[in-house]
C-alpha positions in Angstrom: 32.1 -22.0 -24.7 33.2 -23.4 -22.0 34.2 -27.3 -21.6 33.5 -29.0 -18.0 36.8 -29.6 -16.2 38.0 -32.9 -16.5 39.7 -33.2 -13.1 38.1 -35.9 -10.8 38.8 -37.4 -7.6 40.2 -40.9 -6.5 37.9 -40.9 -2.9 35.0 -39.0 -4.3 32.3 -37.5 -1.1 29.2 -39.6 -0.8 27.1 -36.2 -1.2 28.4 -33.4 -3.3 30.4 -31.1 -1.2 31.6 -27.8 -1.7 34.5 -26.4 -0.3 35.5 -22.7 0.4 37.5 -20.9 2.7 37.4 -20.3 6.3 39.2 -17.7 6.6 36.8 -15.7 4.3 34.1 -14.1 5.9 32.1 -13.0 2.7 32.0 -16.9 2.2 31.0 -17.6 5.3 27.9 -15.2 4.7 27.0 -16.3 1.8 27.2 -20.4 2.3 25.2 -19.7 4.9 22.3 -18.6 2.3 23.6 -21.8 -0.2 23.1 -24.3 2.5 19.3 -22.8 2.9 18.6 -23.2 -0.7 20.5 -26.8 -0.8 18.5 -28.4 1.6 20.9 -31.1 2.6 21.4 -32.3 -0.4 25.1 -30.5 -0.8 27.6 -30.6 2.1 29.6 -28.1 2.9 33.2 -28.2 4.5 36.0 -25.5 4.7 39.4 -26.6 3.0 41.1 -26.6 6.2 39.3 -29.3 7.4 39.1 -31.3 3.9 41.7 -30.4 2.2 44.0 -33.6 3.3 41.5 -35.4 2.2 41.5 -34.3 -2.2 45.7 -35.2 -2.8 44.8 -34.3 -6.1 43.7 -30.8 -6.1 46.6 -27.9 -5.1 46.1 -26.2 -1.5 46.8 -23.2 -3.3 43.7 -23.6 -5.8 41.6 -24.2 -3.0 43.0 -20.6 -1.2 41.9 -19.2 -4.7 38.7 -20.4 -5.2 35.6 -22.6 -4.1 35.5 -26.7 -5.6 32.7 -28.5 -5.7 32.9 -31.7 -6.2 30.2 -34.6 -7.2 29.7 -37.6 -6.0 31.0 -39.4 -8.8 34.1 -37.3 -8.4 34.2 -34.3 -11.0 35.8 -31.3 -9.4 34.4 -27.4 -10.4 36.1 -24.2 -9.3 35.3 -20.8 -8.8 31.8 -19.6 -10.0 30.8 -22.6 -12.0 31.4 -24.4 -8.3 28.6 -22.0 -6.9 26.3 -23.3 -9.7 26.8 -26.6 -9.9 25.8 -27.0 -6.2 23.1 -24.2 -6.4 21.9 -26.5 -9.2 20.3 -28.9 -6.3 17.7 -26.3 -6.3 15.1 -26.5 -9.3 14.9 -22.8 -9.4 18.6 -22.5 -9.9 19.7 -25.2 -12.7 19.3 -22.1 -14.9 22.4 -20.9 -13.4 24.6 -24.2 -14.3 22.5 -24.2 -17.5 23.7 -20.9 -18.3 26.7 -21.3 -17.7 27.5 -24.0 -20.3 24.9 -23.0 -22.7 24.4 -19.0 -22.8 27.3 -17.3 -25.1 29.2 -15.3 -22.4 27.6 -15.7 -19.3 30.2 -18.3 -18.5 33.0 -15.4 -18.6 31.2 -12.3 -16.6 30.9 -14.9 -14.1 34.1 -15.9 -13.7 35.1 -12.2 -14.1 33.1 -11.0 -11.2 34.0 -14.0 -9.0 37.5 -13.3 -9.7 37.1 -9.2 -8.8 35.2 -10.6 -5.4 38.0 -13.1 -4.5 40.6 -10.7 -5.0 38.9 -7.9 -2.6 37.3 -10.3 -0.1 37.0 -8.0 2.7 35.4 -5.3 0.6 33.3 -7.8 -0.5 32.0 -8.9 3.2 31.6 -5.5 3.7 29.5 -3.7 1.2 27.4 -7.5 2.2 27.5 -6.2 5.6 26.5 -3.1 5.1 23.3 -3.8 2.9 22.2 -7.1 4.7 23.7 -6.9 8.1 25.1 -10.0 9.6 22.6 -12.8 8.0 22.0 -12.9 4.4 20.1 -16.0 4.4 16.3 -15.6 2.7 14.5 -13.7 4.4 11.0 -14.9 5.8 8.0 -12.5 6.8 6.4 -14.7 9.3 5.8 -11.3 11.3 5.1 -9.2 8.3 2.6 -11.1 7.9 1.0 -11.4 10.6 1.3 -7.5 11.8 0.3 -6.4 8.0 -2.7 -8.1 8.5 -3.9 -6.9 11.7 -3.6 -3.6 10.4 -5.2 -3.9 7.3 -7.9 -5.0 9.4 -8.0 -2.7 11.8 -7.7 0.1 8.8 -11.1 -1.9 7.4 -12.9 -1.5 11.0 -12.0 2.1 10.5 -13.5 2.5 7.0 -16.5 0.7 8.1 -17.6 2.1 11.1 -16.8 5.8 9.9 -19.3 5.0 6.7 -21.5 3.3 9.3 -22.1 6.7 11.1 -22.8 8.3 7.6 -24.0 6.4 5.3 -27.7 6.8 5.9 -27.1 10.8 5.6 -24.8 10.4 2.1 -27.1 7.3 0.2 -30.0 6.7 2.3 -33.2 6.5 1.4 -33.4 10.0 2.7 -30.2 11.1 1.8 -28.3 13.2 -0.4 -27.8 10.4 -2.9 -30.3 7.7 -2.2 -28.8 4.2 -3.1 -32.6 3.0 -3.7 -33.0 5.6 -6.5 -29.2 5.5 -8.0 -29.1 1.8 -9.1 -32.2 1.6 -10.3 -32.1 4.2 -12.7 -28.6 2.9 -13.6 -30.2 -0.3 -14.7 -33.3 1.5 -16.6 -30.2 3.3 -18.8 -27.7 0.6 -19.7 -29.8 -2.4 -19.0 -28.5 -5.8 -17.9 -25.0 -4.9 -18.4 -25.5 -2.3 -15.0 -24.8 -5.3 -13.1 -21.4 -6.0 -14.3 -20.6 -2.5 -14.4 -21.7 -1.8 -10.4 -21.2 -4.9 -9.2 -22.7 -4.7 -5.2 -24.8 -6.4 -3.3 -27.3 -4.0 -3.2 -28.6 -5.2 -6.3 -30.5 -7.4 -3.6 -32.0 -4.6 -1.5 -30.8 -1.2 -1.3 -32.6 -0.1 2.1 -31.4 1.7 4.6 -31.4 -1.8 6.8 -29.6 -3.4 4.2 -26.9 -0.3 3.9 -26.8 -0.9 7.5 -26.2 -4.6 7.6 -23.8 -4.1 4.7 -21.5 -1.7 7.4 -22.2 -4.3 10.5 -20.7 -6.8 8.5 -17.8 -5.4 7.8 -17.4 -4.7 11.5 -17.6 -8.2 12.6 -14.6 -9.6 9.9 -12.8 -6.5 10.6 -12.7 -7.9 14.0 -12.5 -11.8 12.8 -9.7 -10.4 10.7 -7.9 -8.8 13.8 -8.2 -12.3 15.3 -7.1 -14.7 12.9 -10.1 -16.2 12.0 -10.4 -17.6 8.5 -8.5 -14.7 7.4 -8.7 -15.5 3.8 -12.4 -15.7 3.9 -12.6 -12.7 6.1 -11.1 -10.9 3.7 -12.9 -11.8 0.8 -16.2 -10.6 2.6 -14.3 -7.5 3.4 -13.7 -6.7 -0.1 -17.0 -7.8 -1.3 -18.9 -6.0 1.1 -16.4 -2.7 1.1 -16.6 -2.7 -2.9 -20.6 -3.1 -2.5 -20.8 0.2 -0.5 -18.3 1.8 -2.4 -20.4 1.6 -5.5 -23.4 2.8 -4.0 -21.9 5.3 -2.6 -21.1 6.9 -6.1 -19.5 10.5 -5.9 -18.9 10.0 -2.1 -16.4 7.4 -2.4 -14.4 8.9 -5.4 -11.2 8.8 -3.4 -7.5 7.2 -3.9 -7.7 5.5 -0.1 -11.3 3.7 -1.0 -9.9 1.9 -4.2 -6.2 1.6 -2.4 -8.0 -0.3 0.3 -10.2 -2.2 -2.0 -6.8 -3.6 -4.2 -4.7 -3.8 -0.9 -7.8 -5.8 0.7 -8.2 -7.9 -2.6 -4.5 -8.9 -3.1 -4.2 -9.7 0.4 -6.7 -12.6 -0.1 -4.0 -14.3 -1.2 -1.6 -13.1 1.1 -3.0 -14.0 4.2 -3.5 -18.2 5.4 -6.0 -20.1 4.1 -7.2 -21.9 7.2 -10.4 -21.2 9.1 -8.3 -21.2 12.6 -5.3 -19.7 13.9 -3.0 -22.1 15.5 -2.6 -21.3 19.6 -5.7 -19.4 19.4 -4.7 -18.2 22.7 -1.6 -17.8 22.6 -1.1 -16.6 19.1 -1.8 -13.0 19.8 1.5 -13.2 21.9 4.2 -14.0 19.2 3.8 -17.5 18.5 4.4 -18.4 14.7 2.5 -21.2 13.2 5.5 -23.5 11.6 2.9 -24.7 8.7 1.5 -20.9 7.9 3.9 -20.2 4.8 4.6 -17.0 3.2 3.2 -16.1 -0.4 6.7 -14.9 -2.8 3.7 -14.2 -5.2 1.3 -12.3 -2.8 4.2 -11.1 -1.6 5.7 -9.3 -4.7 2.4 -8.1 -5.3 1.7 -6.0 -2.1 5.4 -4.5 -2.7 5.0 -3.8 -6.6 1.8 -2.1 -5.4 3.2 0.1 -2.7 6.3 0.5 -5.2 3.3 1.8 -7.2 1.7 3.5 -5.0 4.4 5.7 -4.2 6.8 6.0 -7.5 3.4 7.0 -9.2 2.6 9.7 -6.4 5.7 11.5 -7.4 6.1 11.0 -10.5 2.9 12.6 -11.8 3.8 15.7 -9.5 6.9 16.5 -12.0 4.5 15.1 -15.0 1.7 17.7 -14.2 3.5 20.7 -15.2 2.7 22.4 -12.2 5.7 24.6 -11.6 5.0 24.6 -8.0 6.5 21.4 -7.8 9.5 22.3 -10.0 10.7 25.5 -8.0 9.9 23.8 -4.9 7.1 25.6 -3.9 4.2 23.9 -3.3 4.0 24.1 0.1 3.4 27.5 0.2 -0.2 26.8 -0.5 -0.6 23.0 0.6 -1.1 23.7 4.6 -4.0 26.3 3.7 -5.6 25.0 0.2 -5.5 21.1 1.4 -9.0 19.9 1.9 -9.1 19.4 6.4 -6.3 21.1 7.7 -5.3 20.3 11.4 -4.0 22.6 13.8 -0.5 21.6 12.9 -1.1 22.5 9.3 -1.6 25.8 10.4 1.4 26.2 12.3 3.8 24.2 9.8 2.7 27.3 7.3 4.2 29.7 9.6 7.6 27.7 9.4 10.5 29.7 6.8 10.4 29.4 3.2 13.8 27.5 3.3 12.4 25.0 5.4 9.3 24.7 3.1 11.0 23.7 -0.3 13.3 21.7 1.6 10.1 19.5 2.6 8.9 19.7 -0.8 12.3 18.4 -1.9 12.4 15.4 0.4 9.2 14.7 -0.2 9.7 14.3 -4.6 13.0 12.5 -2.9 11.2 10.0 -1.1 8.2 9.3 -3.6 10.9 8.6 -6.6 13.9 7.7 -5.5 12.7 6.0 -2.5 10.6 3.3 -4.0 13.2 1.6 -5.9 14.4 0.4 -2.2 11.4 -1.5 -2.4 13.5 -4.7 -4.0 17.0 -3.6 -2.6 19.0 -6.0 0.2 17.6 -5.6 4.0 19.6 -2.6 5.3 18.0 -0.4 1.9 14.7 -2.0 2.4 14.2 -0.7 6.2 15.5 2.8 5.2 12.7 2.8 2.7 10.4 1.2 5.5 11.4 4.1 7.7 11.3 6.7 5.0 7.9 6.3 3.6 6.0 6.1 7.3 7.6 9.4 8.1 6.4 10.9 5.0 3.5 9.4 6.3 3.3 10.3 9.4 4.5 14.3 8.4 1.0 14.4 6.1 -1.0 12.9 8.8 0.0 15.6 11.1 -0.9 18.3 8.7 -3.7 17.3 7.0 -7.1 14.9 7.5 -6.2 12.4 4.7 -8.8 9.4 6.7 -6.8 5.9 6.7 -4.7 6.9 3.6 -1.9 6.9 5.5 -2.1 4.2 8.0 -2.8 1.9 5.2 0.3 2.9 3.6 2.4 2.6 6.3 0.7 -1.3 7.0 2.3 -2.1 3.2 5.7 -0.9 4.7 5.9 -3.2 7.5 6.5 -5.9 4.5 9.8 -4.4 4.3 10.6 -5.6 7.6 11.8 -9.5 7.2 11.8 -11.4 10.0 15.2 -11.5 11.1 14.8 -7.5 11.8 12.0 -8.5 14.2 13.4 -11.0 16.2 16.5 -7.9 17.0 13.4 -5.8 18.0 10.7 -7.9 19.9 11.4 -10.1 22.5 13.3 -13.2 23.5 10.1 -15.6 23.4 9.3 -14.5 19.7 13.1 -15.6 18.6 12.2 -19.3 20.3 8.9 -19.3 18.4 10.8 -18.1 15.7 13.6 -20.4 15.5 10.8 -23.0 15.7 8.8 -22.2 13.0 11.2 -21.5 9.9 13.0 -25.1 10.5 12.7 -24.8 7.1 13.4 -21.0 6.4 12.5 -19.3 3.1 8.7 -19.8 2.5 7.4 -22.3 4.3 9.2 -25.6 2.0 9.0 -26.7 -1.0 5.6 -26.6 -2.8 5.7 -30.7 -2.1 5.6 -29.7 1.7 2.7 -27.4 1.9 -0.8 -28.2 2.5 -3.1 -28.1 -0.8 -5.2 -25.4 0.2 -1.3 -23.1 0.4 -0.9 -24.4 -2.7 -3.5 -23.5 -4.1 -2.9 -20.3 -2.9 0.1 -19.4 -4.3 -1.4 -20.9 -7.9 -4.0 -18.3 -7.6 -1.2 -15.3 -6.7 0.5 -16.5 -9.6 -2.5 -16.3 -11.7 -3.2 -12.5 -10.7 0.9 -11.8 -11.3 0.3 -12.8 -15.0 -3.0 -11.0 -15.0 -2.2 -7.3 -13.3 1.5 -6.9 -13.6 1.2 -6.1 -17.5 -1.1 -3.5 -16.7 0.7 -2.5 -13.5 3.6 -2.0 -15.8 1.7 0.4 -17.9 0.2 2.5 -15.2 3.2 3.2 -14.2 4.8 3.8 -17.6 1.5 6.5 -17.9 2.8 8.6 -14.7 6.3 8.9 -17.1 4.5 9.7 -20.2 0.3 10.8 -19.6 0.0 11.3 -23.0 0.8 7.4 -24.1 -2.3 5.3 -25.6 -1.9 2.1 -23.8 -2.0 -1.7 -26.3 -5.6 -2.6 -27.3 -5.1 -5.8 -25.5 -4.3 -4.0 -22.2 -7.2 -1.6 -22.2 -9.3 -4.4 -22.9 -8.5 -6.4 -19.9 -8.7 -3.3 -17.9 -12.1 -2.3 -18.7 -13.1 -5.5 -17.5 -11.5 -5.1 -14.3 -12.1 -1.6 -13.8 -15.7 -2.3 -12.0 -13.8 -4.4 -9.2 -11.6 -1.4 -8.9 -8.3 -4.1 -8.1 -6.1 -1.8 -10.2 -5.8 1.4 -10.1 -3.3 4.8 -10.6 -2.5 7.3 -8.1 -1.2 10.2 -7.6 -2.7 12.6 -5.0 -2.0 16.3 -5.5 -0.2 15.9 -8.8 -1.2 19.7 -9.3 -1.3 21.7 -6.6 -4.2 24.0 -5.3 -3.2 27.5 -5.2 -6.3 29.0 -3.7 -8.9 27.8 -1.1 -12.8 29.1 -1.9 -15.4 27.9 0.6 -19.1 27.0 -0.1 -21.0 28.4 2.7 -24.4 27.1 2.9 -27.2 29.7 4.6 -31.0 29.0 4.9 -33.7 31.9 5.7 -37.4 31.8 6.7 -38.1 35.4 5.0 -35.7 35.9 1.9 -33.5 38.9 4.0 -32.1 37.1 7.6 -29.7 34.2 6.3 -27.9 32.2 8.8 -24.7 29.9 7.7 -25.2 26.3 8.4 -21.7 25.2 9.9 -20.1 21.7 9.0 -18.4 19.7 11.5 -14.7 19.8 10.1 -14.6 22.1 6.9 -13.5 25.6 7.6 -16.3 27.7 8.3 -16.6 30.1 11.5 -13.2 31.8 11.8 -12.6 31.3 15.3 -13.0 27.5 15.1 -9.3 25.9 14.9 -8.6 23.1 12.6 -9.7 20.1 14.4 -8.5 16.8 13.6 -10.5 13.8 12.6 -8.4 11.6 10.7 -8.6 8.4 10.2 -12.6 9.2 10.1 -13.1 10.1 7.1 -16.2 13.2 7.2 -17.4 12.3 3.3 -19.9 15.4 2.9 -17.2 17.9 4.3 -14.4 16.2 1.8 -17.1 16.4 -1.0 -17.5 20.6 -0.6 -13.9 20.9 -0.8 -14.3 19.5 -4.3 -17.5 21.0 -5.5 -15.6 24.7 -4.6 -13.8 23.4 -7.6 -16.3 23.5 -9.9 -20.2 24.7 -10.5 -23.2 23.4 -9.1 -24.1 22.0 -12.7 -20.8 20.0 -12.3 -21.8 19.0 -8.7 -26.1 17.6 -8.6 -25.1 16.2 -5.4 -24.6 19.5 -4.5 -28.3 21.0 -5.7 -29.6 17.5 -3.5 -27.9 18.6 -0.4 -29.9 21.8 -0.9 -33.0 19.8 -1.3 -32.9 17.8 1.7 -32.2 20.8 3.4 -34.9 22.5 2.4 -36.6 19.4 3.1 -35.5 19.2 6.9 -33.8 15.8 6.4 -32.9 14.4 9.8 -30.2 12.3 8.4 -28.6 14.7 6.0 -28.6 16.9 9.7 -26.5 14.8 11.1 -24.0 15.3 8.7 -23.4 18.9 9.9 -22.0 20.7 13.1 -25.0 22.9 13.6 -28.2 23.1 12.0 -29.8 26.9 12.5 -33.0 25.4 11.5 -33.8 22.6 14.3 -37.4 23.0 14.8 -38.7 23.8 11.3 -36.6 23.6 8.0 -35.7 26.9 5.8 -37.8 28.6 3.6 -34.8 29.3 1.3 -31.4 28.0 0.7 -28.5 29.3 -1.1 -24.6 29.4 -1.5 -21.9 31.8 -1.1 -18.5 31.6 -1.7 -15.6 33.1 0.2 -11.6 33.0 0.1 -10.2 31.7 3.4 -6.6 32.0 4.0 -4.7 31.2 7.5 -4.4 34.3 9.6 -1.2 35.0 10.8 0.3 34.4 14.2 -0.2 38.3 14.9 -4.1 38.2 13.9 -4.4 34.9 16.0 -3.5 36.8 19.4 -5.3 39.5 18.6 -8.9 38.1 17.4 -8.6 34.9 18.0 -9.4 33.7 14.3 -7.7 31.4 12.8 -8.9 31.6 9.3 -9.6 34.8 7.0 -12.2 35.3 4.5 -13.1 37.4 1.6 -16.7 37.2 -0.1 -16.3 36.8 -3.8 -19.7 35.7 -5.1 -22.7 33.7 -4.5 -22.1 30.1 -5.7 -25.4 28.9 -6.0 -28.8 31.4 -6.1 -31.4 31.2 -3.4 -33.7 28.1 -4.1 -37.0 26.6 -2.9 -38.8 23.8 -2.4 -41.0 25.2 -5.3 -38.4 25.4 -7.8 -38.2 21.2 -7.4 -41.4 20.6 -8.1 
C-alpha cells in the first residue's frame, strides 16, 4: 500500500498548486478539463514558470511528472498528484481515496501515467482524435434546447394526425367507440380498470371530449415549441397523449406511440422547470439562459434510452432466427412487404442484390455496434449522431414509418455537446455561449441552482434508480428472449406497464416475406362488388406509393396487420365492416373513395390478394405499379342482418 510522500516545501503556495509541463500538449488538454472541475480552488502553473521557486524538488522530476503541492507544503507526483488536486471536487475524493485505500489501484495508476508520460505525443493525439481540440466537460445548452423543440414539434405531429382520425377510429360512431370500450372494461375487471387504463376519458369519453383531448395537445405542442413552462407542458403532453393512447386500444399498438410517450415522460425532467423563457424574444435566436442547467441524470436517461432503442432494434433481428437477417437478405422483401411503401421504396427494390445485403449489413452495423458510441468521447459520439439519422433518414425515404424516425433522430442531437455547436452556428451564439457556461459543466454546483432545478435532478435521480434495473433487463431479453426476468423486477414492471414509460423494441425483428392485401368490396345485389379504395394502402395498381409520413394513416397501418391474421383475430376488423354497412360518415372519411356515397352497401365482404412491385418493364408498359394475384376471400359476404 502505498505511504504518502514525505517531501514538503520550505515556501509552501497559499492555494494548492499543481504543476505540469508546458511543453506537453496532452497536459495542456487535459488541465484545461482539471481546472473546470477545481473551481479555483487549485492553481495551476507550468514548471517553467515555478520551478525557481520549489529549491527542493529536482527540475528533472518535474520534466517527469506533474507535483502537486498543498498548502501546508506536502509534495505529490505523478498520478497521485492528479488526484490529490481532483480531490477538491466531492465527486472525485474517491480517486485520492482509492488511491491509498483500494489494494492495487495505487499501481495501475502509476503504471498507466507512466506509459502516457513516456508517449506524450501519442497520448495528445489519440486525445485529439476522439475529442478534438477541447476536452473540457461538455455542456448541452443547445441540445437541449433543439431536442426539445423537436420533441414538440414531433407531439404537434402526433396530435393533429389523431385529430383528423380519431372520430373515424374511437368515436362514438366509429370503428372502436371509446364510449363503449371503457365501460365495458370496467364492468369486467372492476375498479382496478382505472389503474390499468389510466386516461382521462374516465371523465367523458365523447366525441367533444376526444376532441378537446387532441386540441390540447396542439396548444402545448405549440407552448412547448415556445418555451413556455416547458416542464409543465410536457407533463400535459404526456398525460393527455397517454389518455388517447389508451382509448385508442388496437389503433395505437405501435413502437413510435409508447417511444413518444417514454421520450415525452423522461423529458419532464429534462427540460427547465420555469414557467418562462428568459429573452422571450430574443430566445428563439440563440441566446442561452446562464441559470437554465443541464440534467446529467435526465440526461443519461434519454441516451440509455436511445442506446436502447437502437442496440435492442438489432439485436432482436439476429435473436429472431429469421435467416433473412443472417444471409443478409432481408431486403429482398422489405421495400415490397413493409406496411406504406413510398415511391422510393419501389425503386430501391430495383437496386442489385450486392447493394441490398450490403444495406442490410450496415444497417445490423449501425443498430449494434453503433450504440455503444452512445457514451464514447466527442469525435465517436457525432459519428454515432451522424450514423443513426442516416439510418434514419434511408427508412424514411422508403417506407411511411409516421414520426418514428424524426423522433429518433431528435434523441441524436443529445450527442451533439455544445462545443460542436458553437463550430457550426453562428458567431452571436459563441457570445451567448461564452456567457452562459461561466461556470461550464451543468449549470454549478447543486448549492448554485435554484430549488425548483434541484428538485429536478432529485426526481431524475429517483427514476435512474427506478427504470435503469429494468432497462438493464430489457435489454439483457433482446440477448437471451427466452430468460424469465427476477420476481422483484416483473413486479415493478407490471405496475408501470399502464403508463407505458418503459418499454422493448425492436421493429421488424422477423421479416415479412410475403405481402397479402385485404380488399374490402360492398354490393347492393349480392353479384356487382366494387372495391372500396384506402387512401395510402396498396390497392388500385396504377396508384404509386404515395408518401404520407410523418401522418400516421391508423386504419391503413391496422389492415396491414389484420392480413396477418383472421378476422376472429382482428373484431376491429368485423366493426369496420359494420360501420360500413352502416354508412358511417366518420369511418368514410377514413378511406380514399367510398363507391357507396349516396346510400350504404347491401353487403360487404373481403378478399385477399398477393401484391408484389412490378418491374421497371411492366411499369412502362401498363403503367402499374403493383401486381396482384387473388388467393381467397378473407372474410365472407355479411349484412346488416347477420348483427342483429
Amino acid at each position: 500500500m502505498p505511504n504518502k510522500s514525505p517531501l514538503r516545501v520550505s515556501n509552501p503556495p497559499p492555494k494548492p498548486l499543481l504543476i505540469w509541463d508546458g511543453d506537453c500538449d496532452f497536459c495542456r488538454l487535459w488541465i484545461e478539463r482539471w481546472r473546470e472541475i477545481t473551481a479555483g480552488k487549485v492553481d495551476y502553473a507550468t514548471y517553467q514558470d515555478a520551478a525557481g521557486r520549489f529549491h527542493e524538488i529536482p527540475v528533472d522530476q518535474f520534466t517527469r511528472a506533474m507535483a502537486f503541492i498543498k498548502s501546508d507544503g506536502e509534495v505529490f507526483f505523478a498520478a497521485n498528484a492528479v488526484y490529490q488536486s481532483l480531490a477538491y471536487h466531492r465527486s472525485r475524493r474517491w480517486l485520492a481515496w482509492s488511491y491509498y485505500h483500494l489494494p492495487g489501484f495505487a499501481a495501475v495508476s502509476e503504471t498507466g501515467y507512466g506509459l502516457i508520460a513516456r508517449h506524450r505525443s501519442f497520448a495528445s493525439a489519440v486525445t485529439r482524435l476522439l475529442w478534438g481540440k477541447d476536452v473540457r466537460r461538455p455542456t448541452y445548452v443547445w441540445a437541449q434546447r433543439w431536442f426539445l423543440r423537436a420533441l414538440a414539434v414531433v407531439y404537434l405531429i402526433a396530435f393533429v394526425s389523431l385529430w383528423l382520425q380519431v372520430d373515424g377510429l374511437v368515436g362514438s360512431d366509429g370503428i372502436s367507440p371509446a364510449n363503449q370500450f371503457l365501460p365495458a372494461v370496467r364492468t369486467q375487471v372492476g375498479p382496478d380498470a382505472y389503474m390499468l387504463l389510466p386516461t382521462l376519458c374516465w371523465f367523458d369519453s365523447s366525441n367533444a371530449f376526444l376532441h378537446l383531448l387532441c386540441g390540447s395537445g396542439v396548444l402545448f405542442s405549440l407552448l412547448l415549441i415556445f418555451g413556455i413552462a416547458p416542464a409543465l407542458s410536457l407533463l400535459a403532453l404526456f398525460v393527455l397523449y397517454l389518455s388517447l393512447t389508451i382509448v385508442g386500444q388496437v389503433f395505437f399498438n405501435f413502437q413510435w406511440d409508447v417511444l413518444l410517450l417514454e421520450v415525452g415522460f423522461l423529458a419532464i425532467f429534462f427540460a427547465p422547470w420555469r414557467l418562462w423563457p428568459p429573452l422571450l424574444w430574443f430566445w428563439p435566436r440563440w441566446s442561452i439562459p446562464a441559470r437554465a442547467p443541464v440534467s446529467i441524470a435526465a440526461l443519461f436517461l434519454l441516451k440509455l434510452l436511445l442506446f436502447k432503442l437502437m442496440l435492442m432494434s438489432g439485436v432482436v433481428k439476429l435473436t429472431s432466427g429469421d435467416p433473412s437477417w443472417w444471409n443478409l437478405t432481408a431486403l429482398d422483401y422489405h421495400y415490397w412487404s413493409q406496411p406504406l411503401p413510398t415511391i422510393f421504396g419501389w425503386w430501391a427494390d430495383k437496386s442489385p442484390e450486392w447493394f441490398k445485403h450490403f444495406s442490410v449489413a450496415f444497417c445490423l452495423v449501425v443498430e449494434i455496434i453503433v450504440p455503444f458510441f452512445v457514451w464514447a468521447p466527442r469525435r465517436l459520439r457525432l459519428i454515432a449522431a451522424g450514423l443513426l439519422s442516416f439510418l434514419q433518414l434511408a427508412i424514411a425515404i422508403t417506407g411511411n414509418y409516421c414520426f418514428f424516425n424524426l423522433l429518433t433522430i431528435a434523441l441524436c442531437f443529445l450527442l451533439i455537446d455544445d462545443s460542436v455547436a458553437v463550430s457550426l452556428c453562428r458567431a452571436a451564439f459563441l457570445r451567448t455561449l461564452n456567457t452562459a457556461t461561466q461556470r461550464r459543466g451543468y449549470g454549478g454546483a447543486p448549492g448554485d441552482r435554484a430549488p425548483p432545478e434541484r428538485l429536478r435532478g432529485y426526481s431524475a435521480v429517483v427514476v435512474i434508480i427506478i427504470t435503469v434495473p429494468i432497462n438493464l433487463w430489457l435489454l439483457f431479453g433482446a440477448f437471451k428472449p427466452l430468460a424469465q426476468p427476477p420476481h422483484a423486477l416483473m413486479t415493478i414492471y407490471e405496475k408501470l406497464e399502464p403508463f407505458r414509460i418503459l418499454n422493448g423494441y425492436g421493429l421488424f425483428r422477423v421479416m415479412t416475406k410475403d405481402r397479402c392485401e385485404i380488399v374490402l368490396e360492398g354490393s347492393t345485389d349480392g353479384i356487382d362488388w366494387m372495391p372500396y379504395e384506402f387512401k395510402w394502402k396498396p390497392g388500385d395498381l396504377k396508384r404509386a406509393p404515395g408518401w404520407c409520413a410523418p401522418h400516421q394513416p391508423r386504419l391503413d397501418w391496422q389492415m396491414w396487420f389484420a392480413a396477418l391474421e383472421t378476422p376472429r383475430e382482428n373484431p376491429w376488423f368485423i366493426a369496420l365492416v359494420f360501420r360500413l354497412l352502416q354508412g358511417s360518415r366518420d369511418v368514410n372519411t377514413l378511406l380514399a373513395f367510398n363507391p357507396f356515397p349516396d346510400k350504404p352497401p347491401r353487403y360487404v365482404r373481403a378478399m385477399f390478394y398477393r401484391y408484389r412491385f412490378t418491374n421497371v418493364g411492366e411499369l412502362r408498359q401498363t403503367g402499374a405499379w403493383w401486381k396482384r394475384e387473388e388467393l381467397r376471400e378473407y372474410l365472407p359476404t355479411l349484412s346488416l342482418d347477420q348483427f342483429r
